[in-house]
C-alpha positions as CSV (number, residue, x, y, z in Angstrom):
1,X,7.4,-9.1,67.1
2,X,10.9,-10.0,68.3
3,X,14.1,-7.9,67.7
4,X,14.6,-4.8,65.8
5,X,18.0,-3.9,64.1
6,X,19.8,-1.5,62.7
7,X,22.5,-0.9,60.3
8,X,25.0,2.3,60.0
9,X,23.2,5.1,59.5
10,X,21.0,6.7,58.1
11,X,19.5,2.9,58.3
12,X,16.0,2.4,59.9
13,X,15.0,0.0,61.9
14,X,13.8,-3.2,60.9
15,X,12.5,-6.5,62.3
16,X,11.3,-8.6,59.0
17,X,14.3,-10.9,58.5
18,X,13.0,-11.0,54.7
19,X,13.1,-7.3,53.8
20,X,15.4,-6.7,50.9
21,X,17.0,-3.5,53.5
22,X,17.6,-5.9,56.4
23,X,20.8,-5.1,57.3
24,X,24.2,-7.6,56.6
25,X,25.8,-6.1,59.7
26,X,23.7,-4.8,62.9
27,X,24.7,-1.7,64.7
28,X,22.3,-1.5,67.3
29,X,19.4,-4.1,68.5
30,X,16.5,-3.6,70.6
31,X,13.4,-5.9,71.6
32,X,11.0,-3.1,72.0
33,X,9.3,-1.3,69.0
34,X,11.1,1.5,68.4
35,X,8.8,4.8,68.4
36,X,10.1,6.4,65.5
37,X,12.6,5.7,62.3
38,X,10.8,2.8,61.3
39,X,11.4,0.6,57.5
40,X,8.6,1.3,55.2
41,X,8.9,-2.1,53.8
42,X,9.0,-3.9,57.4
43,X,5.8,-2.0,57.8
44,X,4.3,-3.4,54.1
45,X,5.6,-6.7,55.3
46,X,4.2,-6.6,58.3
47,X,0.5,-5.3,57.0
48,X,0.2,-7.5,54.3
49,X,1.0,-10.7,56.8
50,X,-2.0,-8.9,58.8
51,X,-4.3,-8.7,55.8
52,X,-3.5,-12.3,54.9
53,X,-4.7,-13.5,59.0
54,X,-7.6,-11.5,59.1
55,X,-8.9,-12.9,55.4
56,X,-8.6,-16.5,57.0
């Protein structure tokens, strides 16, 4: 994907620029997918972008 981010806690991480939780001032970064603590809506982002490549 690229870089995950998060804010102050209890944030999650996220990594879809576009998600309404993205957060306005990053804590912590990584560029590996974090095993845990995920953002549900990165994770609706991310699978609907899926569905959309795999119905082309």
């Amino acid at each position: 994907m690229g870089e995950y981010v998060k804010g102050a806690e209890p944030d999650r991480w996220h990594w879809c620029k576009n998600c309404k939780q993205y957060p306005h001032v990053v804590i912590q970064k990584r560029s590996s997918r974090p095993a845990s603590d995920l953002c549900d809506d990165c994770q609706d982002i991310e699978k609907r972008a899926f569905r959309k490549i795999a119905t082309t």
